[in-house]
N, C-alpha and C positions, 0 to 999 in steps of 0.2 A: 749459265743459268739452268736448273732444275725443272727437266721436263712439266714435272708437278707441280704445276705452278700457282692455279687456285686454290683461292682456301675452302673452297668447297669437292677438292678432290685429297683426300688423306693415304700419300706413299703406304701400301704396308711393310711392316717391319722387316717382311723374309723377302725384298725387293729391293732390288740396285739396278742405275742405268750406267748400259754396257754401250758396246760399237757393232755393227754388224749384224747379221741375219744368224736365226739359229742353226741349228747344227744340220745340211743337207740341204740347204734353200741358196738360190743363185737369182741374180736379178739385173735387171739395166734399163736406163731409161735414154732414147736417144730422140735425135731431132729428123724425122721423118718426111716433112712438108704439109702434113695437114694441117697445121698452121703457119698462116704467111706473113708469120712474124718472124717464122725462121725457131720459135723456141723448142726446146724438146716433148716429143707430142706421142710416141708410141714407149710402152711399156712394156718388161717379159720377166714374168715370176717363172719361175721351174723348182720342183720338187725334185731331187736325183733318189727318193726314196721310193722303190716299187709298192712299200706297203703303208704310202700316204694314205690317211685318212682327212674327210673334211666336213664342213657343213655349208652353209650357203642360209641369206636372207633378201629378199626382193621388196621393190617398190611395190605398194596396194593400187598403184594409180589402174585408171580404166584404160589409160594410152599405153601401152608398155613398148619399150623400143626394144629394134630387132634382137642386138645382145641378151637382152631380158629374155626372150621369148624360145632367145636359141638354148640357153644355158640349161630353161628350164623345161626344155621337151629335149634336146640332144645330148643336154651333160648326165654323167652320172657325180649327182652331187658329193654324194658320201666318198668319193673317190677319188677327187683333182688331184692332176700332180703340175699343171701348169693354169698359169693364167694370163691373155693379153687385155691389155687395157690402150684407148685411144684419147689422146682429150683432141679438142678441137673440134668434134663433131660428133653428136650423141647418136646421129644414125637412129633416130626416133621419126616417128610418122612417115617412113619412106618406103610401105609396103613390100610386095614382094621382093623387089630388087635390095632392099633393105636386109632383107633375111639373106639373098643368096650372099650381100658382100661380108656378112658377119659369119657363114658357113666360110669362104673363102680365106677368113683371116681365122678362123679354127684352123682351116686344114693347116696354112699355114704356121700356125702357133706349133699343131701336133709334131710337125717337122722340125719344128727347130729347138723342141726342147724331146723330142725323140718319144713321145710318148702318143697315144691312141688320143684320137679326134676328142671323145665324148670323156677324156680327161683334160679338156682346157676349155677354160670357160674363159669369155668376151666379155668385156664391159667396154663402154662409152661414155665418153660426157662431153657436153659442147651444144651448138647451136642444131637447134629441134625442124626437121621436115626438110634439110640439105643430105644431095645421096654421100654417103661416105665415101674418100676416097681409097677405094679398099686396095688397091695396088700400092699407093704409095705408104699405109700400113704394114704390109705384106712385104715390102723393101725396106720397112724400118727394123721388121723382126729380123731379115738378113743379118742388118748389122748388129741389132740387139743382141740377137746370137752370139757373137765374137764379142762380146764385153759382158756379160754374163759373170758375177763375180759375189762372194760372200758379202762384203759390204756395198753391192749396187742398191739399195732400201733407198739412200739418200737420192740417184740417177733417177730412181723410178720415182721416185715422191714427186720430181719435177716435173716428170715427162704427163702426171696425170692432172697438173694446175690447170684451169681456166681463169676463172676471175679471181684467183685465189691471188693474195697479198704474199703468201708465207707458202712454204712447204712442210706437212705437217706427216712428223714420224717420230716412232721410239723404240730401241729395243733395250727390253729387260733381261737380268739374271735373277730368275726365279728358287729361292732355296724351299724345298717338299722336305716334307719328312722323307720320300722312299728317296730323295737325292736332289740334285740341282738341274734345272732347265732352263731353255731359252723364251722368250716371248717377245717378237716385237707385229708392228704394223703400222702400215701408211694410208693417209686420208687425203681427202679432199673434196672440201666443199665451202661455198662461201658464199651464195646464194640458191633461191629455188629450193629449201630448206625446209621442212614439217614432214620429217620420213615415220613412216612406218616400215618397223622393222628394219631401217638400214639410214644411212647416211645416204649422202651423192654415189661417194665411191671408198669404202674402205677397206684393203687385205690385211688379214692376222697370218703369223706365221708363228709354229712351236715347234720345238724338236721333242715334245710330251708325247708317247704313247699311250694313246686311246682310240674305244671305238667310234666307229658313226657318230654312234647315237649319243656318247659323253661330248663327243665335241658339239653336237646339235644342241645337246640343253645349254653347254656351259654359252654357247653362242646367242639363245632365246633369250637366257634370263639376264646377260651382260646388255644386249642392245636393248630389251627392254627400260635399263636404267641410266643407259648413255644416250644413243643415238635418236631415241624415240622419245628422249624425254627433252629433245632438243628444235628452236623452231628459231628462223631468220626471218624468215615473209610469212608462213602461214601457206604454203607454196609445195604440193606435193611433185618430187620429179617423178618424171617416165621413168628416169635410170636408176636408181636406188640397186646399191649393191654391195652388200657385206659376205666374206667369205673368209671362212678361216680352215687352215690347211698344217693336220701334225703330219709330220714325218717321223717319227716314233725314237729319233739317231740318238739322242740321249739315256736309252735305254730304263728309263724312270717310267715306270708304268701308273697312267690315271687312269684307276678304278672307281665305278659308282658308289655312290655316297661313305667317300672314305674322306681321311683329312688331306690327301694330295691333292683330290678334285675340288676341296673347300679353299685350297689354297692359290690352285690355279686360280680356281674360279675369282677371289678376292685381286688378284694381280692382274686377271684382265678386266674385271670390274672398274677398277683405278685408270688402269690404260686407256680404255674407249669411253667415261666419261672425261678423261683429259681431251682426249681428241674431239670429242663433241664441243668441250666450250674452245677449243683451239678454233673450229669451224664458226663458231659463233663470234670471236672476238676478230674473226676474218669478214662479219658478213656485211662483204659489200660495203665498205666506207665507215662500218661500224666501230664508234666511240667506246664504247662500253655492253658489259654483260650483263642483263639482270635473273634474279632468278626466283620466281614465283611459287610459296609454301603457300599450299589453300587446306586447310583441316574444318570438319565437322561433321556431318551424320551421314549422310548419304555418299555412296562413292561416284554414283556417275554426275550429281551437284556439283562434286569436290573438282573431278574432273573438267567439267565443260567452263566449272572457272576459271580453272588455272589456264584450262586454253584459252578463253576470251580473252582473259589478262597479256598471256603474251604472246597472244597475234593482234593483239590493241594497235592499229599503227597512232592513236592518239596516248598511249601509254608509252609506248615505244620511243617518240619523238620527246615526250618528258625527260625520258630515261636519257637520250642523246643530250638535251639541254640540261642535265643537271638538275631538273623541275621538278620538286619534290609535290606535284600535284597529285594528289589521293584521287580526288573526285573526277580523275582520267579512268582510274580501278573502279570505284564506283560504277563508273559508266559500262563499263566493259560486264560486272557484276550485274546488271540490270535486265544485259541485253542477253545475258545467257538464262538466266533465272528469272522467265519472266512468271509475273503472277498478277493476284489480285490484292493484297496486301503487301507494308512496307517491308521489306527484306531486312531482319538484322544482322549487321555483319559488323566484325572490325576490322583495321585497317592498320598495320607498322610497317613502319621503312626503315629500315636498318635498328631495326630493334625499339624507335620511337614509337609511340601509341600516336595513328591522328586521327582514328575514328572510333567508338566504341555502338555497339547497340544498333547504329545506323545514322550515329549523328557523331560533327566535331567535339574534340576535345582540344583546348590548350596545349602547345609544345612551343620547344626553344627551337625558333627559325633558322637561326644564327649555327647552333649546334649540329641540325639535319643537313645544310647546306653545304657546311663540309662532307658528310656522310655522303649523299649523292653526286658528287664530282669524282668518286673514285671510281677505279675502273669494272668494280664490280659492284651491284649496289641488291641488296635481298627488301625483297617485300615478302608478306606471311599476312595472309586474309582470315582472317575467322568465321561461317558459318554458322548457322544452328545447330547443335545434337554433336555428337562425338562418335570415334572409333573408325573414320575415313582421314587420311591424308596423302596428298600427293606433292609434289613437283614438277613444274617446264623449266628450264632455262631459255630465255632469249636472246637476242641482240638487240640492239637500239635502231633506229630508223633515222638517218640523216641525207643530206644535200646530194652525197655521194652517191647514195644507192639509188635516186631519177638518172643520176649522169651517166652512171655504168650500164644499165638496163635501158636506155633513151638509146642510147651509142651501139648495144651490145652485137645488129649486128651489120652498123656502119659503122 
């Protein structure tokens, strides 16, 4: 099956899916004991390129956990050549002691992929205000060490699940006009979902040479149209964390604003909005993907509806039931844009008109009903005035996701 799998994600042309990590990246994911389930739960990227470049994106939340805190006062972002990652426990709200075990599992990272502390950045995910256990991290990188291998991307994809269903990765061969590269990366998230600027937890890896600051943009303006334009609860996390890391080994040089960086750009563009609705069709017990078009005059209008629309959990639980009920959007529309007059908007579901002006119109019941039992289903709101449009994509909201989060941390 084809990485690419919605139809709201378009392969480009000068892009094919490969096996393996690009050219100078080493990885493994093993089973550590932070979780007692026994699954694999510690992570180890390594760059073997001294003149890695990278960039990095963080959670907006007001709680930031320790990894967060550490990365971004002890890393040098533009610089990583490694990165550990822990699931099973996000090592958030755990104050000082919090910081010292996420310093202790740097030093440790540093060590074992041979490179200076403030080039390895920490991420966590897992259960919020539990101290880490940072020893039995620190003995997982041991053995992550000794398994370390060009196609570890799949090891590590596992080792960083929590409530995920799936383990979600890909890597690309990129054809540039200045020559061919690598691209891939690994996610995970599947609730606790409404990031700014990043997913739960996601690594990019290239063997593209560029500076800092091209890997910084190409990074802003791709999660801007993936990972931020993605929501499962409406649910900002502590941990939010995207980083993407060139090793330059393909000797293809990305320059600013040439057609190589327009091409990179276009191939991880495609890549991290695959992985965002990958996280979405993950989230949490989730039936189906929806994905909400709001166009009209205003842009922060445009915006705060599409967010109402799909952090709607009464839109949401439609979308799960197959319920082609409008007047769930309506609602949601009302409550973002309120006023003193009636609001005209319109209202299609998979390309049906069922509202115009602010009122019903007639449709074939029959014919929508198939429409929304598929696995992806588009709504497209209309506003007043023109020259704003956006998108969210969502997930649906079912049975599943009280059971997982009631349980999650008995």
């Amino acid at each position: 099956m084809s990485f690419f799998a919605s139809r709201w994600v378009e392969r480009p042309a000068h892009v094919r899916e490969v096996a393996g990590l690009p050219a100078g990246f080493r990885a493994a994911g093993v089973a550590a004991g932070v979780k007692p389930s026994g699954a694999p739960d510690v992570a180890l990227l390594v760059s073997d390129a001294p003149g890695t470049t990278s960039a990095a994106r963080f959670t907006r939340s007001g709680v930031l956990a320790a990894p967060v805190l550490l990365c971004q006062e002890r890393c040098r972002l533009d610089a990583l050549r490694a990165v550990v990652a822990n699931s099973g426990n996000a090592n958030a709200a755990t104050g000082r002691r919090g910081l010292d075990d996420a310093a202790k599992v740097q030093g440790a990272g540093a060590a074992a992929a041979g490179v200076a502390p403030e080039q390895v950045a920490v991420a966590s995910t897992g259960v919020i205000g539990v101290p880490l256990p940072a020893q039995a991290v620190v003995g997982g990188l041991a053995a992550a060490r000794r398994l370390l291998g060009e196609t570890g991307d799949a090891s590590m994809s596992e080792a960083i699940r929590t409530t995920d269903a799936f383990a979600k990765h890909a890597s690309l061969e990129v054809e540039l006009p200045g020559g061919t590269v690598r691209l891939a990366a690994q996610a995970k998230g599947a609730g606790m979902i409404s990031p700014a600027f990043a997913t739960l937890l996601c690594f990019i890896e290239t063997d593209a040479a560029m500076s800092a600051e091209t890997a910084d943009l190409l990074l802003g303006a791709t999660c801007a149209r993936s990972f931020e334009r993605a929501s499962v609860d409406g649910q900002l996390s502590t941990n939010d964390t995207v980083l993407l890391l060139a090793s330059g080994l393909s000797g293809v040089q990305v320059a600013p604003e040439t057609q190589d960086e327009l091409r990179l750009g276009e191939a991880l563009d495609a890549l991290l909005r695959q992985l965002a609705l990958m996280v979405l069709a993950d989230g949490e017990g989730a039936r189906r993907v929806g994905r909400v078009v709001v166009h009209g005059g205003h842009p922060l209008h445009v915006e705060a509806a599409a967010r109402a629309v799909a952090d709607s959990p009464l839109v949401k639980t439609a979308l799960h039931g197959g319920d082609p009920n409008w007047g769930r959007i309506a609602q949601a529309l009302g409550m973002a844009l309120p006023g003193t007059a009636p609001l005209p908007f319109d209202v299609a579901i998979e390309g049906v008109k069922l509202c115009s002006g602010g009122g019903a119109v007639p449709y074939d019941q029959s014919d929508l009903a198939g429409k929304v039992s598929r696995d992806e289903v588009e709504y497209v709101v209309g506003l007043p005035g023109e020259g704003a449009e956006t998108e969210v994509f969502f997930s649906d909201l079912g049975h599943d996701y009280i059971t997982i989060n009631a349980e999650y941390t008995s």
